[in-house]
N, C-alpha and C positions, 0 to 999 in steps of 0.2 A: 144477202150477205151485207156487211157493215163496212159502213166507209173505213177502210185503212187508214188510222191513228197513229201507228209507231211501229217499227220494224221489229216482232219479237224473235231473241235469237236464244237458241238451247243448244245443248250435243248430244248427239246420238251415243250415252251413253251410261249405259244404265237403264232407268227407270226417273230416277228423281229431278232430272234436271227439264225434263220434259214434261214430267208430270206438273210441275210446278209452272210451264208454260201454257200447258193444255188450256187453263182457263181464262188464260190471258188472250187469246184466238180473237176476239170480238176486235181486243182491238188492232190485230194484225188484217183486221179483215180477211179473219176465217185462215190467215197463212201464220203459220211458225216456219224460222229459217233455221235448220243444223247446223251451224261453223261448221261442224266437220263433215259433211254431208249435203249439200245443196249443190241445186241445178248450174253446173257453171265449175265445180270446183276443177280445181286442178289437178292433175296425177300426181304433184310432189307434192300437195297438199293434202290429200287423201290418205296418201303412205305417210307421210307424217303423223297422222291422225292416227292412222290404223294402231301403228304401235303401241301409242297409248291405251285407247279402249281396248287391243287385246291384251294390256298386261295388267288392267283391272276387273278382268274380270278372270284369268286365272290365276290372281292371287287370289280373289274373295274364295275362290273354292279351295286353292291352294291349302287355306287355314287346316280344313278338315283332316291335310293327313297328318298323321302321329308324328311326333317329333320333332320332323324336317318341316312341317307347315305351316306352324306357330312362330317357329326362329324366323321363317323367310318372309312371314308374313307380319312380326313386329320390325323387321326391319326398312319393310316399305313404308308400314306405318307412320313409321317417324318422318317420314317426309311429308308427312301433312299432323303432324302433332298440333294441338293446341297447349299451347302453356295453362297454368293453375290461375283463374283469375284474380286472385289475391297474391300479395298487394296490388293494388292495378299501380303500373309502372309504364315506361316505353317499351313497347317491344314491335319498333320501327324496324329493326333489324332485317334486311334479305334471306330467305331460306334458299336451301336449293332447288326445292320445288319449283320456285320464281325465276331460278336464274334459268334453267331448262328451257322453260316455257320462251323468257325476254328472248335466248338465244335462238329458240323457233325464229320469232319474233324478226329479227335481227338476219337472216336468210330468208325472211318473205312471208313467213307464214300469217296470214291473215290480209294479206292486200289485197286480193285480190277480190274479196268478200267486202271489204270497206270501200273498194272500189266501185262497185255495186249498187251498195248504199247508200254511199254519197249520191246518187244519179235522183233519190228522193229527198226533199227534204222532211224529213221523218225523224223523232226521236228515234235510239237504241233502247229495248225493253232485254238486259241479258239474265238466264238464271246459272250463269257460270261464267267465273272472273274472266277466262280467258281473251274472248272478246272486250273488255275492258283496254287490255295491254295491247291489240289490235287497233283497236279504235283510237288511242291515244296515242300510238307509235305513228300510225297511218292518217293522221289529221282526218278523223271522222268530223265531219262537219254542225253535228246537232247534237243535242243533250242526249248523256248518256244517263242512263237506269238502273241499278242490278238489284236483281230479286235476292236477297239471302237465303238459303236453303234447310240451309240447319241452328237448332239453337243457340249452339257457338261455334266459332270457324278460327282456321288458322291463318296465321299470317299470306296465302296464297288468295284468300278473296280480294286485299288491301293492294294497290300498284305498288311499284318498287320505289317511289318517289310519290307518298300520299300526297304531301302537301301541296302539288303541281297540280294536281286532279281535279277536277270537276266533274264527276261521277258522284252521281246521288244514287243513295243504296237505299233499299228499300225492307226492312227488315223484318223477322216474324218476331222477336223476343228482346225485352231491354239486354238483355244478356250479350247479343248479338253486336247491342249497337255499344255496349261499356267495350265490349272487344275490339270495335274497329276505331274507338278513338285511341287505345291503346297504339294500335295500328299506325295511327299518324292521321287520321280520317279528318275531315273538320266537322264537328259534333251540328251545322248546320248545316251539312249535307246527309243528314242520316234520317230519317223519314221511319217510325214505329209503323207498318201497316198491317202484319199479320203478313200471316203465309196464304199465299192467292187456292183458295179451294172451291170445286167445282160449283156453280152458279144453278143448277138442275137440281142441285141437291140441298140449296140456299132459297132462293124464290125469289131474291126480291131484297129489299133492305126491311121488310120487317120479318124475313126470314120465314115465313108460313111452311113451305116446303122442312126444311131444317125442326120446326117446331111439331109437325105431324109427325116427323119420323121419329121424333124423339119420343113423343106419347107412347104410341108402338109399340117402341120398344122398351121405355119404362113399363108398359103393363106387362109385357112378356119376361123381362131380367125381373119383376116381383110380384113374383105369382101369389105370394103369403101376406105381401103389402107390407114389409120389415120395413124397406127405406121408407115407404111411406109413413111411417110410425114415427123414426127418426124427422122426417124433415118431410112435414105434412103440406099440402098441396098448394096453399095459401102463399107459400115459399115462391113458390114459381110459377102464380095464376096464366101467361103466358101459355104455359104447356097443358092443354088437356087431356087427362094421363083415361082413355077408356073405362069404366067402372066396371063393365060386365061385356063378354065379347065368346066368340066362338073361340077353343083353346085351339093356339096354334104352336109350332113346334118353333125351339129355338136355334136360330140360321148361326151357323160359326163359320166365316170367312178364313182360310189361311190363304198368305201374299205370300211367294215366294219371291225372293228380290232378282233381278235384273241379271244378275251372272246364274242364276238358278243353283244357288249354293238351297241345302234345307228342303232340299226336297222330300229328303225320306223323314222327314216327319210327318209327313200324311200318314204313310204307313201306321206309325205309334199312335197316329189322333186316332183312325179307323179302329186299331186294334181294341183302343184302352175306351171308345165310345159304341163299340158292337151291338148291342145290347140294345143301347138306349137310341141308337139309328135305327135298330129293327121295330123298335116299337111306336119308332115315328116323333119320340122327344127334342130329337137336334134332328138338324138337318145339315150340311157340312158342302163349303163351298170352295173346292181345290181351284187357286188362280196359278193357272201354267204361264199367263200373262201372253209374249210372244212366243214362247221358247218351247217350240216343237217336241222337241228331246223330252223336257219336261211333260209336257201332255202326254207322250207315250210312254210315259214313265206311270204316269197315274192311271192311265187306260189297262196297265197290265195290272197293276194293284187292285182294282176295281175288278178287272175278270178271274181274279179269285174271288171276292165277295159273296154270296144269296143276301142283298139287301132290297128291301121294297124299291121301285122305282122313283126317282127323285131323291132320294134319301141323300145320295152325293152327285151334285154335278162340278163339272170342270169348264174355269173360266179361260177359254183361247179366244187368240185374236192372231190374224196372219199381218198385223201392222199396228202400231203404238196406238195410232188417232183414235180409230176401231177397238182396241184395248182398253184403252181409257175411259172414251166412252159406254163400254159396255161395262167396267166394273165402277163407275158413277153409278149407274144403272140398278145393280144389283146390293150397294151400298143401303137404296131405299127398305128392304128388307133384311139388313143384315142387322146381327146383334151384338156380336162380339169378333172383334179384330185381330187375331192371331197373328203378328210379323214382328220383327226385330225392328230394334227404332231408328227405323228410317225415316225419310222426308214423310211420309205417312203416320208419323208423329202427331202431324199438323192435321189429320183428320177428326183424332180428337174433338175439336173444336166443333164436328156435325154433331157431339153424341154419343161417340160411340168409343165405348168403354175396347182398350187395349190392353192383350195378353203380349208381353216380352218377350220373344227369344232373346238368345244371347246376343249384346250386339257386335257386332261387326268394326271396327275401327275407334280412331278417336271421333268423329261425329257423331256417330252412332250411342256411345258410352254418354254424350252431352246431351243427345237429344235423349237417352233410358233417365237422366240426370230432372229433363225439364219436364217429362210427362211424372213422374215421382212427384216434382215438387206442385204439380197441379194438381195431383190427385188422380189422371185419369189413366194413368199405365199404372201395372200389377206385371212384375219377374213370373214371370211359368216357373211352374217347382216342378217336380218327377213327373216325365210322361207318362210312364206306366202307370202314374195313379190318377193320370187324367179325370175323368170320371168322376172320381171322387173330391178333389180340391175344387173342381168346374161345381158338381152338388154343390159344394158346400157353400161356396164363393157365392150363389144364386140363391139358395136357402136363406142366410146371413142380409143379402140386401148390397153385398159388395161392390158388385161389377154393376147393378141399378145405378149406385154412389156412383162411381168411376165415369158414366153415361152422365148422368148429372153437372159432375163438377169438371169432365169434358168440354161439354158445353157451354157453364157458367165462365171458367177460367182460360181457356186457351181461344184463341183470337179466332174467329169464323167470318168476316168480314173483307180480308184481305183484298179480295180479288176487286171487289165495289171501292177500296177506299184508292187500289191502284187506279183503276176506269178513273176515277172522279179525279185526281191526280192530273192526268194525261189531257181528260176532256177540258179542264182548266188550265 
């Protein structure tokens, strides 16, 4: 295990706020801390918490029903809205999301954890503001960090009083950081580093690992050598794309997100890809992630099938670390990224060409916003004709492209440029 560097803190809630810490581990010395969750916490601190992650995640599913779901669910919304980035202007302003939280804040929440803290003298590494307004309420004693999560954020990542702060943020996108000076940020505490992604799947700083799997799967996304044709090899001597190989089947990943909203789209992948799993073309990798419900959800969908063995397996884990790990793991062989743009946006950056669902929130819509404007996300059209736009899209040379300029454009460095940050 690795000497302890900095105190990394996330919450137990969701998927993306941990995800985004996972690889930051090295320098916690193998430990991540939950604000809302850790050894020590308090019962009124718990229950405070609770409320929270349980009303995010029944609204995310919320959206789904007809009518009443969309109304109840733009109206949470708006409490974490991002404004239009143009004109960039002040938008110092307090929301209420912020004042919520200060008022936690203001009856205790978070002392008890910076309490803790303080006992090391240890930076703060947080990937969620919250601890921010703890640490700075609670006289945390050492520099603080925060990992930005998404490509643009609202007013709740910025303290309620930016210019008092001394929190250096750490950001995936310029987008991110034009937005927190907006914020009141001071433009020298704001640090471009990319979004921290897994280091297994990296190798190194001259990326070897990242660079084989991209070959891979450039030979597999262009079986006809379209993109190749386009944008010949000489382009990217780096990557050595296999000339001639045993033909193997192409892996489609779907993530379903952290509330387990989207899960009966396996159903439509399976139905509208039949065919071409029975003859061993795709191969299809359902992620239940933690969520139990979810896995026995796909396990009965599955015991209707006759498909060859392997054709579909399901990625569980009975705890995040173990999750995460194992869908690092299976990322080496995958090809195409099927989820809604989430913090997994930022995986782009390995390679790997993403399919859209609809997203989810205003972050979500920002981050569908920045993977477009890089080239490596592509909106899903009709499930039912699955099959057919997936052909064509692979015929054409598209989702190759989308792998390509993945890689070339979105930041994969992150995690190395935080390490070297801290180690200095």
């Amino acid at each position: 295990m690795t000497k302890k560097l900095a105190h990394i803190i996330a919450v137990d809630m969701g998927y993306g706020h941990q995800r985004a810490a996972y690889p930051l581990q090295d320098l916690g010395g193998g430990e991540i801390i939950n604000a809302n969750n850790y050894p020590g916490i308090t019962k009124k601190e718990k229950n405070s918490w609770n409320t929270q992650t349980g009303l995010y995640e029944t609204i995310s599913v919320f959206k789904k029903i007809p009518i009443f779901g969309p109304v109840v669910f733009g109206a949470m919304d708006r409490f974490q809205d991002i404004p239009s980035l143009y004109p960039h202007r002040d938008l110092r302003r307090h929301t209420s999301q912020q004042l919520f939280f200060y008022n936690k804040v203001r009856q205790g929440l978070g002392q008890n954890l910076i309490k803790k803290l303080n006992r090391d003298k240890l930076p703060m590494i947080t990937t969620f503001p919250v601890p921010i307004y703890f640490a700075e309420n609670f006289n945390f004693k050492q520099q603080i960090y925060c990992v930005v999560c998404d490509a643009d954020i609202s007013r709740f990542w910025a303290p309620l009083h930016p210019e008092k702060s001394k929190t250096i943020y750490l950001v995936p996108t310029t987008t991110a950081a034009s937005r927190l000076t907006m914020y009141g940020v001071n433009p020298k505490q704001i640090i471009l580093t990319g979004f921290p992604l897994p280091k297994e799947n990296i190798g190194g700083e001259t990326k070897p690992i990242l660079k084989q799997d991209l070959a891979n799967r450039l030979s597999r996304l262009d079986p006809h050598k379209t993109f190749r044709a386009v944008w010949p090899e000489h382009y990217y001597p780096e990557v050595s794309i296999p000339s001639k190989g045993k033909k193997q089947p192409i892996t489609l990943m779907l993530a379903i997100g952290g509330a387990g909203a989207q899960a009966d789209l396996a159903e439509k992948l399976i139905h509208s890809l039949y065919t071409e799993l029975h003859n061993k073309r795709y191969k299809l990798i359902l992620v239940a992630g933690v969520r139990k419900e979810v896995k026995t959800y796909f396990e009965k969908i599955l015991t209707k099938q006759r498909l060859p063995k392997n054709a579909i397996s399901i990625l569980f884990a009975e705890n995040k670390s173990d999750y995460f790990a194992k869908f690092n793991k299976v990322l080496h062989d995958t090809d195409i990224l099927i989820t809604k743009p989430s913090e997994l946006s930022f995986y782009a950056g390995l390679g790997l060409p993403i399919i859209m669902t609809e997203p989810v929130g205003a972050q979500e819509i920002a981050n569908r916003k920045w993977l477009l404007s890089v080239g490596a996300g592509i909106d899903a059209l009709d499930w039912s004709a699955f099959d057919e736009w997936l052909n064509d899209w692979i015929i054409t040379g598209r989702l190759a492209g989308a792998a390509f300029l993945g890689y070339r454009q979105a930041p994969n460095m992150g995690t190395y440029n935080i390490e070297r940050l801290i180690q200095h």
